[in-house]
N, C-alpha and C positions, 0 to 999 in steps of 0.2 A: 659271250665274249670269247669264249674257247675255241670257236670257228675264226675268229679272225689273229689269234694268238700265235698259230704255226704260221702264216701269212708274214704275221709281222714279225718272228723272231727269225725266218730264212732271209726275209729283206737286211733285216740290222747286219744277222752274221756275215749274209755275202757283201753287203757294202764293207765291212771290217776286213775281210779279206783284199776287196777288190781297192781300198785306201792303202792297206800296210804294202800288198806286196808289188805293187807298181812303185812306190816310194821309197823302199827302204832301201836301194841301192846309192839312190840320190841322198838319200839321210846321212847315209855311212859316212859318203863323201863332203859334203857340206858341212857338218856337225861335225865330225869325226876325223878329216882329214885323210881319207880312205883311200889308199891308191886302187888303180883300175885291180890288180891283183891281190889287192889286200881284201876287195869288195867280193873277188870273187872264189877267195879263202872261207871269209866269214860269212857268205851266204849256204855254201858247198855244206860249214860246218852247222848252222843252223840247219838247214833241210834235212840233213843224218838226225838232228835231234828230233823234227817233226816228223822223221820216220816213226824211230822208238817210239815215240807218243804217241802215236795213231797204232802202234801193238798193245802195248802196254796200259795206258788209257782202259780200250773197249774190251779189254781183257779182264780188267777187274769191273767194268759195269758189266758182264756179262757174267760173272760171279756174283754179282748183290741183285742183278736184272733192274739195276738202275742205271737208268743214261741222263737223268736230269740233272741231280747233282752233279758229276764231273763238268756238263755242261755250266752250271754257274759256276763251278770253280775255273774255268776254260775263262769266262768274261771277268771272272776277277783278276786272275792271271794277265791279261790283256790291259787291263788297267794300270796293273801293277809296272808292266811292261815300259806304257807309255809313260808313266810317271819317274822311272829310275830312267829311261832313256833324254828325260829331260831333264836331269839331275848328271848325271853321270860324262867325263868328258873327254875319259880316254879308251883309244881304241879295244886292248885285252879287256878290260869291263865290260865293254858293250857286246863283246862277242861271249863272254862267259853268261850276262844276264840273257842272251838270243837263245843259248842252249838251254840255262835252268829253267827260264819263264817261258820265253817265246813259244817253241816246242813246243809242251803240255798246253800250253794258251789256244795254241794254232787246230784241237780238236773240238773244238767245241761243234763245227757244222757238223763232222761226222757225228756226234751226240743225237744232235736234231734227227737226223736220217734214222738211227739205229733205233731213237724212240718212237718215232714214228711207224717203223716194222713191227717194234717190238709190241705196240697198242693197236695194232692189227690192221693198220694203215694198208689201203690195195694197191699195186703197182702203179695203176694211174692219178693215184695220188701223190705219193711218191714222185713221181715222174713231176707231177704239176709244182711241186713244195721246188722241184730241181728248175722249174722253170723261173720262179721269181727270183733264185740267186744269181740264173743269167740276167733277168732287170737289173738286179743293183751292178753286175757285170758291164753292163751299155752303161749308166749312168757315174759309178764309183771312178774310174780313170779320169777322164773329164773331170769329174767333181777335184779328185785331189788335186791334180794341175793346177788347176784354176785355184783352191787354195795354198798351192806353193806359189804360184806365181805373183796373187794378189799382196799374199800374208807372210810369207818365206818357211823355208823346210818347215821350223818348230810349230806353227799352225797346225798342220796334218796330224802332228801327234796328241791336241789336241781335240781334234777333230775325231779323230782314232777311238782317245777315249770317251768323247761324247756316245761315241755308239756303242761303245765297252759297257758303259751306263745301262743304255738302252735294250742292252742282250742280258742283261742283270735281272735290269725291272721283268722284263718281259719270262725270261725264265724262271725267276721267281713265281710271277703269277699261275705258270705252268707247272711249278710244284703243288702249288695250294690248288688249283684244281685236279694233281690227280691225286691227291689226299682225299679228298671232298670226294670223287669217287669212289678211292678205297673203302670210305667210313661210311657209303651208302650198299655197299657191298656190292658193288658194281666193278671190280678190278679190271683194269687193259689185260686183255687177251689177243694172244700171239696171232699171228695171220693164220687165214686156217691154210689146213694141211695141203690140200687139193690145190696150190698157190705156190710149194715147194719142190723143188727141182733136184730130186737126188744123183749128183753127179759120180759119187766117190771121190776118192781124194787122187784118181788119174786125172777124173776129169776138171778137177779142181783144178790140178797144177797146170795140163792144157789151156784152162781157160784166163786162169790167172795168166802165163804164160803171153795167150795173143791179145789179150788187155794192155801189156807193156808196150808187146809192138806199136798197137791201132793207138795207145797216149804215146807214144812215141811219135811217129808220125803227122797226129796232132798237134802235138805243141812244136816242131818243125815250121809247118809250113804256116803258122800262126809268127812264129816268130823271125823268120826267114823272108818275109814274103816284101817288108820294108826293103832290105838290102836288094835282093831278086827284082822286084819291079824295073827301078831304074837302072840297075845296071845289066842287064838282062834282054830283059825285053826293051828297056829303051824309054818307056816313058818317066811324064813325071812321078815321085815319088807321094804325093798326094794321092792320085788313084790305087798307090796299097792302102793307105789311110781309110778310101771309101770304100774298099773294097771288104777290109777287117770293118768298117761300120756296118756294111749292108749286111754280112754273114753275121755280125752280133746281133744284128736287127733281127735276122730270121730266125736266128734261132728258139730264141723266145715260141714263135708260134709251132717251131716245127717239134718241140718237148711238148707243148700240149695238143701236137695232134697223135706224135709216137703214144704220148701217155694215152688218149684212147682207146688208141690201137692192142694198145697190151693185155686190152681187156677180149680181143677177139683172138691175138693171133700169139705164138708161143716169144717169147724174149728172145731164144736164140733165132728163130726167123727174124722178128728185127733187127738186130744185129747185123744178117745177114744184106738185108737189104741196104744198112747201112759203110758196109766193107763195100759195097758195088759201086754203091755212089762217091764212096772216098777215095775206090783204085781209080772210076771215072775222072773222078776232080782232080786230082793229080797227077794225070797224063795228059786233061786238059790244061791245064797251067804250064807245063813242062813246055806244050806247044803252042802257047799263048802267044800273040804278036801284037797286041794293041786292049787299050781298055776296056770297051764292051764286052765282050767276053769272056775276061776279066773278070767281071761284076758279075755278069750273066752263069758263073760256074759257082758262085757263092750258095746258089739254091743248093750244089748238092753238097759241100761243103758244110753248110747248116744241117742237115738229114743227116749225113757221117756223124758231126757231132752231136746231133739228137740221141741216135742209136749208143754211142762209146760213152756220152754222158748222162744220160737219162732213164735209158734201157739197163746201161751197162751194171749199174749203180742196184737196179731192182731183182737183176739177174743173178750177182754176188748175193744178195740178201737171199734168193731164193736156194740156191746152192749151199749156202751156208746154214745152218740153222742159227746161228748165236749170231744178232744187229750187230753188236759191237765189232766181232770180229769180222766179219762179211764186210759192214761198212769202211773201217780203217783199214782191211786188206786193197778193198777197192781205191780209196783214195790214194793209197802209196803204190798202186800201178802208174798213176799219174805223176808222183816224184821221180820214180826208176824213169819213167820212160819220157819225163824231162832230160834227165841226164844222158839216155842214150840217141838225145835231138843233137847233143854236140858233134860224135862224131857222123850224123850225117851231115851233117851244115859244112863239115869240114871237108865232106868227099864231096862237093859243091866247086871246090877247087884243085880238088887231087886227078879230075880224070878230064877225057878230050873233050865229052858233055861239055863242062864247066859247071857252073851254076844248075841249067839242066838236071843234071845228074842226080842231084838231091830230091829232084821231084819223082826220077823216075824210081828212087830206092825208096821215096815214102811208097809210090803204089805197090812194087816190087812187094815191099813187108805188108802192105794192106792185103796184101793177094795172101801171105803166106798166114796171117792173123785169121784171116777166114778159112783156110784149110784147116788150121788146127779146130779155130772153133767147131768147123765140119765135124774132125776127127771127136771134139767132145761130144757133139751130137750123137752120133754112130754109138759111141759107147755109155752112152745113159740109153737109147734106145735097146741094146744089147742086155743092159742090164736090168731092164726092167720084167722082161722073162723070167729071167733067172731065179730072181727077188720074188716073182710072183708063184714061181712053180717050188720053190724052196717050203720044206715042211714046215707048219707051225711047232710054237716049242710052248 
């Protein structure tokens, strides 16, 4: 049962993500009366709380070397979440319950990821566990839709919790089996050593560092790509539609071919290959003139994000020694470098490019994210002499 248990507790979490955070602007609004700027107050201030919690959180399971418990307190949080947001019917409440509950609710994946390292799970597993949260990813959006549209807002939340349930039961059971371990004497042992990447804490902040950029980048021209199509290049705005399906669609396979791959070739070469394909993708877009092509650049688009999502994710783990903190380091590359998709969106209309221009500053930073990663390269290879020719003590 324990082989299909991580399967199905990545599918529950990511569909719980991929329900809440498509919806919950619509929720604010609907339910809540939420103006365009009040939505984008209370979102701003929630994200700063699911920062803290993804520190704080993996911080203390990396002190007990427990990441399962926080994990079901993560799905009960969620619970809870959905249950006072359907209780609850003024706007300061709702933004006060997003910070105390939401936040700490919102770590539960990273949980999943960091026990999985920490029980000595191999990159390409890893990588594979990352590939079924993009399935609930293609499926979750869709799905909510179609339950606010059929059902209206209040449906989704509980839909929400149904899966709140479902991460409950299942990481329960994930307790009791690795009890049932422990008390055979069997305990999860860490990844072995030969799997770990010692960077220093230069190359730490280097690499933390072109992670902001390359999730910068990404969540841009993911969310950019609606407006840009049609007003841009001119067609319908349908083919951004297929064109964000076709690259969701890929990506799915291209995380279990990178995860493979991990097992022959270093994560920072990955990586690499995947800044090539992302500066590619987005000078090809910038000069895009019609839809085939369009669609046709999604292939490298899917590889970029294999690499920043997939790789990126195993590569912090390997860097880091402690799940916890590697894993919620890495996740809140992804929130910073939401935030710093604003103002490129915005130099989209600041310069003679126009629109343009935003595509050409995602490759610009893709370019400059693979220098630094270079420069961490250089300086783990530098260091590993050093370390080696140093006296024992």
């Amino acid at each position: 049962m324990n082989r299909f248990l991580v399967p199905t507790s990545a599918l529950m979490w990511g569909l719980q993500i991929a329900f809440l955070s498509p919806s919950l602007a619509l929720i604010l609004s609907t339910l809540y009366g939420a103006t365009t700027a009040e939505i984008g107050w209370v979102l701003a201030i929630y994200n700063v709380s699911g920062f803290i919690a993804s520190l704080v959180v993996p911080a203390w399971a990396d002190r007990h070397l427990d990441y399962l418990r926080p994990m079901l307190l993560s799905g009960a949080l969620t619970l809870l979440l959905v249950l006072v947001l359907a209780v609850v019917t003024t706007l300061p409440l709702v933004t006060i319950v997003l910070v105390v509950v939401g936040g700490p609710a919102g770590v539960g994946i990273s949980m999943l990821f960091a026990h999985l390292r920490h029980a000595g799970a191999r990159p390409s597993q890893i990588v594979d566990t990352r590939a079924i949260v993009s399935v609930a990813w293609v499926a979750g959006p869709p799905m909510a839709t179609l339950i606010i549209g059929w059902f209206g807002p209040r449906a989704i939340l509980l839909a929400i919790g149904l899966v709140a349930l479902a991460n409950i039961a299942t990481t329960m059971l994930m307790i009791r089996g690795h009890r049932a371990a422990l008390s055979a004497d069997d305990p999860s042992t860490p990844a072995p050593a030969d799997e770990e990447l010692p960077l220093g804490k230069i190359g730490v902040v280097l690499v933390t560092a072109a992670f902001v950029l390359l999730q910068a980048t990404n969540a841009t021209s993911m969310s950019f790509l609606a407006v840009y199509v049609p007003q841009t290049v001119g067609i319908d705005v349908v083919w951004a539609g297929v064109a964000l399906g076709v690259a969701a669609g890929l990506e799915v396979p291209a995380l279990m071919i990178v995860g493979r791959l991990t097992e022959r070739y270093s994560s920072l070469g990955l990586i690499v290959t995947s800044c090539l394909a992302g500066i590619v993708y987005y000078l090809g877009v910038a000069a895009v003139t019609g839809p085939f092509l369009l669609i046709a650049l999604q292939v490298l688009n899917a590889w970029c994000f294999a690499g920043i999502g997939g790789v990126g994710l195993t590569l912090f783990q390997q860097m880091i020694p402690r799940p916890g903190l590697s894993t919620g380091l890495y996740m809140n590359t992804r929130r910073v470098g939401a935030v710093l998709s604003g103002p490129l969106i915005v130099l989209g209309g600041a310069t003679v490019l126009g629109q343009r221009a935003t595509f050409f500053a995602c490759a610009l930073l893709t370019l400059v994210g693979l220098l630094i990663i270079g420069a961490a390269g250089r300086h783990s290879t530098s260091r590993a002499p050093a370390e080696s020719a140093a006296p024992a003590r």
